[in-house]
C-alpha positions in Angstrom: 180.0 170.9 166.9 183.8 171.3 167.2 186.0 173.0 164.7 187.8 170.0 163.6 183.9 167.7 163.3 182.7 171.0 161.0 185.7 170.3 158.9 185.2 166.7 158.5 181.5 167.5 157.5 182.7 168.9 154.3 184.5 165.3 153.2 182.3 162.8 151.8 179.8 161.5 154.8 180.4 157.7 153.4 183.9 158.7 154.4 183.7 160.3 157.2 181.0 157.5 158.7 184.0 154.7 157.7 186.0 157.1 159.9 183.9 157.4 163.4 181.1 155.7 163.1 180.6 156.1 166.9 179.6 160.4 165.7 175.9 159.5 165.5 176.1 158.0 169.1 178.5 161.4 170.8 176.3 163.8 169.3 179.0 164.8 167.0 177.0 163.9 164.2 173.0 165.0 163.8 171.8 161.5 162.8 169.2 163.4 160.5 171.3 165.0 159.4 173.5 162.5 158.4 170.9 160.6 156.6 169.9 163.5 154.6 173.4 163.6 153.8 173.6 160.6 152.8 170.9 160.1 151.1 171.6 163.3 148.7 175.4 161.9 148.0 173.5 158.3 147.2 170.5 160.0 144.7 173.2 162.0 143.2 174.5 159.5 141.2 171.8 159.7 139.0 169.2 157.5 137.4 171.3 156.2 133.9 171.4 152.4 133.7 172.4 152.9 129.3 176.0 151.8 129.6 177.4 149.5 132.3 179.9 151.8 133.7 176.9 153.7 134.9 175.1 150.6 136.0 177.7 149.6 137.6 178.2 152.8 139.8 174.6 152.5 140.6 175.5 149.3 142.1 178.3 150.8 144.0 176.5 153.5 145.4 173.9 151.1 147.0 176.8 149.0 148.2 178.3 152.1 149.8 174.8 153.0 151.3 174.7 149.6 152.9 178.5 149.7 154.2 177.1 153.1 156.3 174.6 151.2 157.6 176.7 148.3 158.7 179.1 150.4 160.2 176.9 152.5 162.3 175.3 149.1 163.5 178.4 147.6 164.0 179.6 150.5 166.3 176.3 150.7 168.2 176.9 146.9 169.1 180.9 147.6 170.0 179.7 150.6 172.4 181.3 150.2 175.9 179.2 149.4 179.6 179.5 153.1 179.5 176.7 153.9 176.9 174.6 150.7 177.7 172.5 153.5 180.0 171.5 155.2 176.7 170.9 151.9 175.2 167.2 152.7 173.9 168.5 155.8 172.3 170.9 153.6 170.9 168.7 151.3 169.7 166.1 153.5 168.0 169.6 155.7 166.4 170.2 152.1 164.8 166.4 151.0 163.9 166.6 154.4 162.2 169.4 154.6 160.2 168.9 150.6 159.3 164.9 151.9 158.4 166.3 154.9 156.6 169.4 153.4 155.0 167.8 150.5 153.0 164.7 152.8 152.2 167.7 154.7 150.1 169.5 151.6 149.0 166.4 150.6 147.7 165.6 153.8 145.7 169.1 154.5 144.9 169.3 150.8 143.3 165.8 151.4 142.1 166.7 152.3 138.1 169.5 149.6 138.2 166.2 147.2 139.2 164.1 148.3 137.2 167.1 147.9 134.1 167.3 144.6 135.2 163.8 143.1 135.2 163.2 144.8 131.6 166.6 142.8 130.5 165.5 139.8 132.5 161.9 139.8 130.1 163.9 140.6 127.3 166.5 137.6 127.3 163.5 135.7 128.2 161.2 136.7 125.2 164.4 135.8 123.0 164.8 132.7 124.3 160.8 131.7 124.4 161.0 132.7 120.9 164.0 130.5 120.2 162.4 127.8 122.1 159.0 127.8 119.9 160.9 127.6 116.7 163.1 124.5 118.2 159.7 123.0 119.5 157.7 123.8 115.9 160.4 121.3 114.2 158.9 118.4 116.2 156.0 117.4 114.7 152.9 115.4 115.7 153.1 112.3 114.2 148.7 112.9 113.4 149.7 115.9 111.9 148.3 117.2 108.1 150.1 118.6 105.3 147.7 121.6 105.9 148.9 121.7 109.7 152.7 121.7 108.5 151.6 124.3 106.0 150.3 126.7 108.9 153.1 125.9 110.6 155.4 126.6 108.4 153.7 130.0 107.0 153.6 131.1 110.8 157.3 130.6 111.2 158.2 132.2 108.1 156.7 136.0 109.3 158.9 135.3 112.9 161.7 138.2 112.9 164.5 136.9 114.0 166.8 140.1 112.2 169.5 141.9 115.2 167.2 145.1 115.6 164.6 142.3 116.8 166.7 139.9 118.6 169.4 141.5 119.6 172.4 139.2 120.2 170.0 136.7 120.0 169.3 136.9 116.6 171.9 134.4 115.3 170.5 131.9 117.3 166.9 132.5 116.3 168.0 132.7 112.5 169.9 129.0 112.8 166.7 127.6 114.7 164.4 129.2 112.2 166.3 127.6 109.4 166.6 124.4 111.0 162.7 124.5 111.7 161.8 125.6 108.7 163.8 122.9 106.6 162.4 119.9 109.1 158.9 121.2 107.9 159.5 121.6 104.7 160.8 118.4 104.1 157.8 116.9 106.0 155.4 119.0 104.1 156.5 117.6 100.8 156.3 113.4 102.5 152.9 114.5 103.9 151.9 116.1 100.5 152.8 112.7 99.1 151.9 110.4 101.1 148.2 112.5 101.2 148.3 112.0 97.7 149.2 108.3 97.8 146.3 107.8 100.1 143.8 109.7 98.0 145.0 107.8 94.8 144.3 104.2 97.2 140.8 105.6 97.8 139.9 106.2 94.6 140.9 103.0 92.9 139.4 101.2 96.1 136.5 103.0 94.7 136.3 102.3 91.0 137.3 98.3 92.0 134.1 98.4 94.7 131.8 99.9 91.6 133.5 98.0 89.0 132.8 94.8 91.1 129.1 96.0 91.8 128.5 96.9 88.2 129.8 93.5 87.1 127.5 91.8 89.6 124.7 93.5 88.7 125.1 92.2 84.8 126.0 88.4 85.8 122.2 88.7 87.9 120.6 90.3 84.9 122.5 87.4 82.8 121.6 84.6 85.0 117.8 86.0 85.1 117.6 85.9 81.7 119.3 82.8 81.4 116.6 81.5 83.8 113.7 82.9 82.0 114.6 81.9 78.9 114.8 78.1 80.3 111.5 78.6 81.5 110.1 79.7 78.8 111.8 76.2 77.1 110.2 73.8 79.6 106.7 75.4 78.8 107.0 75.3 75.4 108.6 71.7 76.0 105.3 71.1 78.3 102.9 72.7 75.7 104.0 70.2 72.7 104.1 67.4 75.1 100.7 68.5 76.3 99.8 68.9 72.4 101.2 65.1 71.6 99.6 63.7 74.4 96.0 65.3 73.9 96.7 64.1 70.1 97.7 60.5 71.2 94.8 60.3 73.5 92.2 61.7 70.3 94.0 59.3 68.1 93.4 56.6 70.2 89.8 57.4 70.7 89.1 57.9 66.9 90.4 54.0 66.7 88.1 52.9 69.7 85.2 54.5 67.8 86.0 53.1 64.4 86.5 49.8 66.0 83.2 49.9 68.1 81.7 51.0 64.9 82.9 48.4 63.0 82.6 45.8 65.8 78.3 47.0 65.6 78.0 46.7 61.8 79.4 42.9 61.9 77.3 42.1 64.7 74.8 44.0 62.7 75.7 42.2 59.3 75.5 38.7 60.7 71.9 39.3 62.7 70.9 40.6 59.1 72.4 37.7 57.6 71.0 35.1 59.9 67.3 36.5 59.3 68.4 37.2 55.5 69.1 34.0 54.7 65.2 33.4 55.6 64.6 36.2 52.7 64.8 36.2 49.1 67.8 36.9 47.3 66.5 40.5 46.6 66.5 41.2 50.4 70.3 39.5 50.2 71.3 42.2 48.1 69.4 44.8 49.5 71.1 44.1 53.0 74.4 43.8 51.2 73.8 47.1 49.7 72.9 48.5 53.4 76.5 47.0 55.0 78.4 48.6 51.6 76.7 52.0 52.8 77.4 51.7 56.5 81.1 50.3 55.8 81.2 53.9 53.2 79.3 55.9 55.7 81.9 54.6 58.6 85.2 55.1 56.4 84.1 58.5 55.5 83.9 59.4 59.2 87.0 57.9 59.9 88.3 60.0 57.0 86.4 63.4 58.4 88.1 62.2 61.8 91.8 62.1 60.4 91.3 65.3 58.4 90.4 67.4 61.3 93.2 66.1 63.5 95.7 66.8 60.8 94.1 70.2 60.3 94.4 70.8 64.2 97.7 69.4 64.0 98.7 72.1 60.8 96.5 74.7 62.6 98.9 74.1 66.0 102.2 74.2 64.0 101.3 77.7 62.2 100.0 79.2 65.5 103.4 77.9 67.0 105.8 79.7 64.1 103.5 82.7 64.5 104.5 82.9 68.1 108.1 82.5 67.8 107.6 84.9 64.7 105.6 87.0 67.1 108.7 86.7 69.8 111.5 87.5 67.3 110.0 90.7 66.3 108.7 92.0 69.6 113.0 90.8 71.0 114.4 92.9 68.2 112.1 95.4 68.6 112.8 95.6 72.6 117.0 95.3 71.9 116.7 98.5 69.3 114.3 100.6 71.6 116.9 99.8 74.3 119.6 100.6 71.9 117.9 103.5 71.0 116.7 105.1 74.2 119.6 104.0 76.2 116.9 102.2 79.0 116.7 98.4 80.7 116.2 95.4 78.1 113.8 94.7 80.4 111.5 98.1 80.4 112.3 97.8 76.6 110.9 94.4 76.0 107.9 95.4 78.5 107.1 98.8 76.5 107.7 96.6 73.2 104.9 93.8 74.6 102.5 96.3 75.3 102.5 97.6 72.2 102.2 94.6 70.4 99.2 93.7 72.9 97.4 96.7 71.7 97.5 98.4 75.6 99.0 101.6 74.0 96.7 104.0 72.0 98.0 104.9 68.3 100.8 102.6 68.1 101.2 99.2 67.0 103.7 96.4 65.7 103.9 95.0 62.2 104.6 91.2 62.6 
């Protein structure tokens, strides 16, 4: 190596390959060597990427890396007809320092890249965090007050302070607030309108049981209603029953006292024809015999009428008994219902049994 290509050496080898790129290709430059050269001046600028003058030396570096390589290809194209007999040499001097230099521009940019992807995640975490608090203030329109609740808790424990967001913390604090103020307004409607809905439900409620309740007293009404018309068409059938069976012994009692009386005068004139064939004492002995029948008949007649106004008095008193009877065992059944807080109806059945003498050691005082 000549004098003056040892003194170059010392200057900066990005420098000196701007200078003659064609060095690699004479032999005046140890391609190896070159690229060890280069690649300690490239490394040399360290691995810092904390403040952007240093990032941006980085960047320079690998720039400068690159313009070595571009030159040295450029000046193995521009080689003359001269060289073309050492093109393969040529050709693997430029594969080589191509290979070689972007191996270095790729670790010399290496912590620059590395800055760069861990900033790239960084402004992307801030912003998915920015967009999830603009996204939570757009709310389903099924949504609870306990899902805008959860919602809302889960927003409130987001830091969105500077030593968390960096200069995205602004941002995230405005769309926090703005979130946060959508859902808490929508909280308090869906709070109220829950409410409101609830409140709907339960007088739905007490109108359904008030109706059903009401119901159920018109049937127990009406069926009382209906039994106690019953019970006036028998007792309505009974004393026409009663007035019919005493029309029809009435009627017979007449029959009987007619036929009787019919016989005696039949009697009294077949006496009389064969009395007037008798003495006088015979006369009077007959008439004595038609006073007795004619006694004998009105005294039946008389036992007849007496025993159907004794059936009629015994019918009347067994009639107040029973509707005495009924009062008692009613007022009876209306106080044990009272009492015991049961049906009328079990009441009055309990109270009827009693009074019929099915229960053991208890009875009713009419």
């Amino acid at each position: 190596m000549s004098d003056t290509m040892t003194a170059e050496v010392k200057d900066s080898i990005f420098d000196l390959v701007q200078t003659d790129p064609n060095a690699v290709f004479t032999g005046d430059l140890d391609v190896d060597d070159l690229l060890r050269r280069v690649e300690k001046e490239a490394l040399a600028i360290g691995t810092d990427v904390g403040t952007d003058k240093s990032r941006k030396a980085i960047i320079s570096m690998a720039a400068r890396v690159t313009r070595v390589k571009t030159a040295i290809d450029g000046a193995g194209k521009d080689l003359t007809e001269d060289h073309r007999k050492a093109i393969d040499a040529v050709n693997k001097v430029r594969k080589t320092v191509r290979d070689r230099c972007d191996e270095i521009k790729v670790r010399v940019r290496k912590p620059v890249d590395r800055w760069e992807e861990q900033e790239n995640a960084r402004i992307e975490s801030h912003r998915a965090v920015i967009a999830e608090l603009n996204q939570a203030s757009r709310i389903p329109h099924d949504a609870t007050a306990g899902d805008i609740a959860a919602t809302i808790k889960r927003l409130e424990v987001v830091d969105t302070s500077r030593a968390s967001m960096q200069e995205y913390a602004e941002g995230a604090t405005a769309a926090k607030n703005d979130a946060l103020d959508v859902l808490r307004a929508a909280h308090e409607r869906a709070v109220t309108a829950e409410q409101e809905r609830a409140e709907l439900e339960r007088l739905r409620k007490e109108s359904a049981e008030r109706e059903a309740r009401e119901a159920t007293e018109r049937a127990e009404r009406d069926r009382q209603e209906r039994e106690a018309e019953a019970a006036r068409q028998r007792e309505a059938a009974e004393a026409q029953r009663r007035e019919e069976n005493e029309r029809i012994a009435r009627e017979a009692a007449e029959r009987a006292a007619a036929q009787a009386e019919q016989r005696a005068r039949e009697e009294a004139e077949a006496t009389a024809r064969k009395a007037r064939e008798q003495a006088e004492q015979r006369e009077r002995e007959h008439q004595a015999e038609i006073a007795r029948l004619k006694r004998e008949a009105e005294e039946k007649a008389a036992a007849e009428q007496r025993a159907k106004e004794e059936a009629t008095a015994e019918e009347r008193r067994r009639a107040a008994d029973r509707a005495h009877r009924s009062k008692i065992v009613g007022e009876a059944a209306k106080s044990l219902a009272s009492a015991a807080g049961i049906d009328p109806a079990i009441a009055t059945a309990a109270v009827e049994a009693i009074a019929s003498g099915a229960v053991t050691h208890l009875s009713l005082q009419f």
